[in-house]
C-alpha positions as CSV (number, residue, x, y, z in Angstrom):
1,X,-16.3,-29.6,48.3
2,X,-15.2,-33.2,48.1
3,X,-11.9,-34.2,46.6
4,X,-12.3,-35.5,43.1
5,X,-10.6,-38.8,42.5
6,X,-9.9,-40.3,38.5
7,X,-9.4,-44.3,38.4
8,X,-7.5,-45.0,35.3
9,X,-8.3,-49.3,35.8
10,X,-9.2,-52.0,33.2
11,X,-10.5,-54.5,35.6
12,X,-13.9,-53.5,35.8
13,X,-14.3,-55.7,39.6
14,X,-10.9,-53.5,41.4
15,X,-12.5,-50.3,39.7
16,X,-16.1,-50.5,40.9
17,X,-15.1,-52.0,44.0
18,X,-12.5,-49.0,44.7
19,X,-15.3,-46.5,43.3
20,X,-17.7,-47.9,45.8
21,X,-15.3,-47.7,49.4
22,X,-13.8,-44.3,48.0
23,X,-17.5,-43.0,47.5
24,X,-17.7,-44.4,50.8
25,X,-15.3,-42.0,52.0
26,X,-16.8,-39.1,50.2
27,X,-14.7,-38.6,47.4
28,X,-16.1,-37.8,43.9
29,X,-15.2,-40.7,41.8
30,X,-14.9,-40.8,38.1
31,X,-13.3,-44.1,36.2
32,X,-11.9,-44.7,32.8
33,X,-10.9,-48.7,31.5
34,X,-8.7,-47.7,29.2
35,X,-5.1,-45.8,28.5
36,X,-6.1,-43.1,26.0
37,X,-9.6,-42.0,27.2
38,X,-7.8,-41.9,30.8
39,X,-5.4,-39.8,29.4
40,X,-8.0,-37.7,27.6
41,X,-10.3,-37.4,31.1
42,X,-7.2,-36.5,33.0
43,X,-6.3,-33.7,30.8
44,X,-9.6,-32.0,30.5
45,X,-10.6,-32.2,33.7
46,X,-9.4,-31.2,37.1
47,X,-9.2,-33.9,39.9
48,X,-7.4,-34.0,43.4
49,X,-6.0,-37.4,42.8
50,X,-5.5,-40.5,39.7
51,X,-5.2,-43.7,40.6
52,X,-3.2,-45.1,37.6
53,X,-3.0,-49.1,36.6
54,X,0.1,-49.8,34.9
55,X,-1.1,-52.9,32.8
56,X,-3.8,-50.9,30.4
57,X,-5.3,-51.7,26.9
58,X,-4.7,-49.1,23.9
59,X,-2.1,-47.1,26.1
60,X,0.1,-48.4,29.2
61,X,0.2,-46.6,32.6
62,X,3.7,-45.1,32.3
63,X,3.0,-44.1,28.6
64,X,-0.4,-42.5,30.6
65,X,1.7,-40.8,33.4
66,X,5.1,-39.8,30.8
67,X,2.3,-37.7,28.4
68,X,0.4,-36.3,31.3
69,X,3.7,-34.9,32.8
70,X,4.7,-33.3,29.7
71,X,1.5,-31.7,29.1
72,X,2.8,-29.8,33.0
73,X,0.1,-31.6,34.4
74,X,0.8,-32.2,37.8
75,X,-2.0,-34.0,39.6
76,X,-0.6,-36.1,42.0
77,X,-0.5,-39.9,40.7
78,X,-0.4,-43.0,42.4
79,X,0.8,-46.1,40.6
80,X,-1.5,-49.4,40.9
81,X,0.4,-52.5,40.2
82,X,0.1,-56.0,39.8
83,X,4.3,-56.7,39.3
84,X,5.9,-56.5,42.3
85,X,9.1,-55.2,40.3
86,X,11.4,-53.5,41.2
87,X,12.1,-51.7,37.5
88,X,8.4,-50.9,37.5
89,X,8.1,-48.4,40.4
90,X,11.6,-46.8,39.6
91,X,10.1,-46.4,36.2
92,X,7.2,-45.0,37.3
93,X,8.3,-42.7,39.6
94,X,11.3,-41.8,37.2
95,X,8.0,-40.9,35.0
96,X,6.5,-38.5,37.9
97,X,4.4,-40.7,39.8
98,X,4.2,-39.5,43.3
99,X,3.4,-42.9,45.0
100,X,2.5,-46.8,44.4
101,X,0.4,-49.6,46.1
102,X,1.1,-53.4,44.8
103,X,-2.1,-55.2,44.0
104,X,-3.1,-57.1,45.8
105,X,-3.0,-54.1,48.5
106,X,-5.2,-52.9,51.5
107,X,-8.0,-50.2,50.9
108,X,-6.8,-48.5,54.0
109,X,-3.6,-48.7,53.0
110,X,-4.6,-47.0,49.3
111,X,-7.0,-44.5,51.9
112,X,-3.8,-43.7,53.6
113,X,-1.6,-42.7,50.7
114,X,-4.3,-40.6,49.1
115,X,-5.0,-38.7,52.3
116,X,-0.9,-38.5,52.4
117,X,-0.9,-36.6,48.8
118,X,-3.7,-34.6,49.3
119,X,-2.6,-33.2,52.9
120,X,0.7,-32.2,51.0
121,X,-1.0,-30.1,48.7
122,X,-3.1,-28.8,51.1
123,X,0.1,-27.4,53.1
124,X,2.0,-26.9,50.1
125,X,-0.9,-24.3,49.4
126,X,-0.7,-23.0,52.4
127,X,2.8,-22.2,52.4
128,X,4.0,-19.4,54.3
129,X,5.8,-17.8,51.8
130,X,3.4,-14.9,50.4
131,X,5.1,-14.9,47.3
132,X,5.3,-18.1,47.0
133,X,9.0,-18.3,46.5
134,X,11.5,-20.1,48.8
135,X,14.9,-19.6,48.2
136,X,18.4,-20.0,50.1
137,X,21.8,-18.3,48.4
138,X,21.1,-19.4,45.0
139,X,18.6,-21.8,44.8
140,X,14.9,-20.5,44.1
141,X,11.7,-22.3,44.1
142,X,8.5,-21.3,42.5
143,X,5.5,-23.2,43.9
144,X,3.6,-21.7,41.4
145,X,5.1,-23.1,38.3
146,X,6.5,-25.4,39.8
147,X,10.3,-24.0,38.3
148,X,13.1,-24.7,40.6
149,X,16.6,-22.5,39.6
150,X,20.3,-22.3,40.8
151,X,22.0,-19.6,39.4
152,X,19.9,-19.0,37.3
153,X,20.0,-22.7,35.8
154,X,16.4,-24.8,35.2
155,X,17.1,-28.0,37.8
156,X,14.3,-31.0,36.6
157,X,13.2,-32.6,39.4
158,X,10.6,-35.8,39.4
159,X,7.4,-34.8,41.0
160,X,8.6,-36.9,44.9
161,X,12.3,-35.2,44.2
162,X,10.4,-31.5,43.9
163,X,8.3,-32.3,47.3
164,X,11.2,-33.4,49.4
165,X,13.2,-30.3,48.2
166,X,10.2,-27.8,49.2
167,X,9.6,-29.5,52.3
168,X,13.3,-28.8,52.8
169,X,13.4,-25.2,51.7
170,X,10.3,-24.9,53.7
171,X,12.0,-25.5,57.0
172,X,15.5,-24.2,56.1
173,X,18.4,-23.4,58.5
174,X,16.4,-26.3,60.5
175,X,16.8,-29.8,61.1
176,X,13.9,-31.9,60.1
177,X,14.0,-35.5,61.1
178,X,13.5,-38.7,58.8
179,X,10.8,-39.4,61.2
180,X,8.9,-35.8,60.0
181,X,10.2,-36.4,56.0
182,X,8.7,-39.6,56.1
183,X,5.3,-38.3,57.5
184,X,4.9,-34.9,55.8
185,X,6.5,-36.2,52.2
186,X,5.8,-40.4,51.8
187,X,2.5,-40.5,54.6
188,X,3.2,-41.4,58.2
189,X,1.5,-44.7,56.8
190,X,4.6,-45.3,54.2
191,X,5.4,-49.0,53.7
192,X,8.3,-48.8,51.9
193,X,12.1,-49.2,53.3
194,X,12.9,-45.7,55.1
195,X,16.2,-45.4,52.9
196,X,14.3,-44.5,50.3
197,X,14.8,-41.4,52.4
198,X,18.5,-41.5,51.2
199,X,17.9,-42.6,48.0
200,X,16.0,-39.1,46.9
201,X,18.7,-37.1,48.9
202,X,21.0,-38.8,46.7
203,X,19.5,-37.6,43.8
204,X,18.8,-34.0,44.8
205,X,22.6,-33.5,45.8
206,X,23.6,-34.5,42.1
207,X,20.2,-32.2,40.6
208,X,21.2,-29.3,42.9
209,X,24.7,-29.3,44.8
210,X,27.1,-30.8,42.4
211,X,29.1,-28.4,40.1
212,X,28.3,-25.7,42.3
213,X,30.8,-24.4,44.9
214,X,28.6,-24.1,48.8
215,X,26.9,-27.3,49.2
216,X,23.5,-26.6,50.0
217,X,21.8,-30.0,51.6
218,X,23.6,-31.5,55.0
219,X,22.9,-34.5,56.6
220,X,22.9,-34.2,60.4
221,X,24.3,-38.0,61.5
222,X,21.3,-39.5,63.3
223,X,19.2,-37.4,63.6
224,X,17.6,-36.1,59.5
225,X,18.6,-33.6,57.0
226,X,18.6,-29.6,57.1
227,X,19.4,-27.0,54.1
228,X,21.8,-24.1,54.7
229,X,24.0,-22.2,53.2
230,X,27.2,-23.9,55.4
């Protein structure tokens, strides 16, 4: 069954043309030009991946992204933007987004991130925890609901924050490299600066290790990150 992909785009040119190449690449492909009937498509139906415009008559991107996030819908979102801004993208992703492309951008750069997201899920589904629970000490995961717990406490996590922590959790006790977080969590295609690398671990330590006695996340000097107990 082809993936189904939701374009959420007010310049009618971009969204046909990106309908037409991700057609191309046999994805299902539904658009909306407009904030609120976005909103409304994304919420009553099920797609694989939204591509989201920031800049959007009747109801803005982040507006878009902050309401479908606290109706726990979780489809993975990637941020299309003319404003190469700084404040934009930390907003967004503050908001849940998962990824963002800066128009003007390359379509196999776009085809790159998409196949990124969607190859996370996929192994995120096929998890090798039956139970679909990963813990360590303290610290439990859900990848059902999506909850994530220490002692017992609810940790909030943005929607890139939760995927580097079960990638984490996933390979726990190990050492995965920034090389392997880079290409299993952001793409192997990722544009960005590789210390956004740091910049999540950063937050994750403050979410998940600090007030609570055994550090949990280690960073292994030249070489990546692991999770352990000590």
């Amino acid at each position: 069954m082809n993936k189904r992909i939701l374009i959420i785009e007010d310049e009618v040119q971009i969204a046909k043309v990106l309908k037409i190449e991700l057609q191309y690449e046999n994805y299902d492909v539904m658009i909306e030009y407009d904030g609120r009937s976005g909103l409304e498509t994304a919420l009553n139906q099920e797609f694989d991946i939204i591509l989201l415009d920031i800049m959007l008559p009747r109801l803005n991107g982040l507006e878009v992204l902050k309401r479908l996030r606290k109706a726990e819908n979780y489809t993975p979102v990637i941020l299309l933007t003319a404003r190469d801004s700084t404040f934009d993208i930390v907003m967004g992703l503050d908001q849940g987004a998962n990824d963002y492309v800066t128009k003007p951008f390359e379509i196999e750069e776009l085809f790159a991130r998409i196949r990124s997201l969607i190859n996370y899920n996929s192994y995120l589904s096929k998890s090798n925890s039956p139970s679909s629970i990963l813990s360590i000490q303290d610290l439990v995961i859900n990848t059902e609901t999506r909850e994530v717990k220490r002692n017992g406490k609810n940790i909030t996590l943005t929607p890139k924050e939760y995927d580097l922590i079960v990638y984490l959790l996933s390979h726990k006790n190990k050492i995965v490299t920034r090389e392997g977080i880079l290409m299993n969590v952001w793409g192997y295609e990722y544009g960005g600066e590789t210390n956004v690398i740091d910049v999540f671990i950063r937050h994750l330590r403050v979410k998940i290790d600090e007030g609570f006695k055994t550090p949990l996340i280690h960073t292994i000097r030249g070489v990546g990150y692991t999770v352990r107990e000590n």
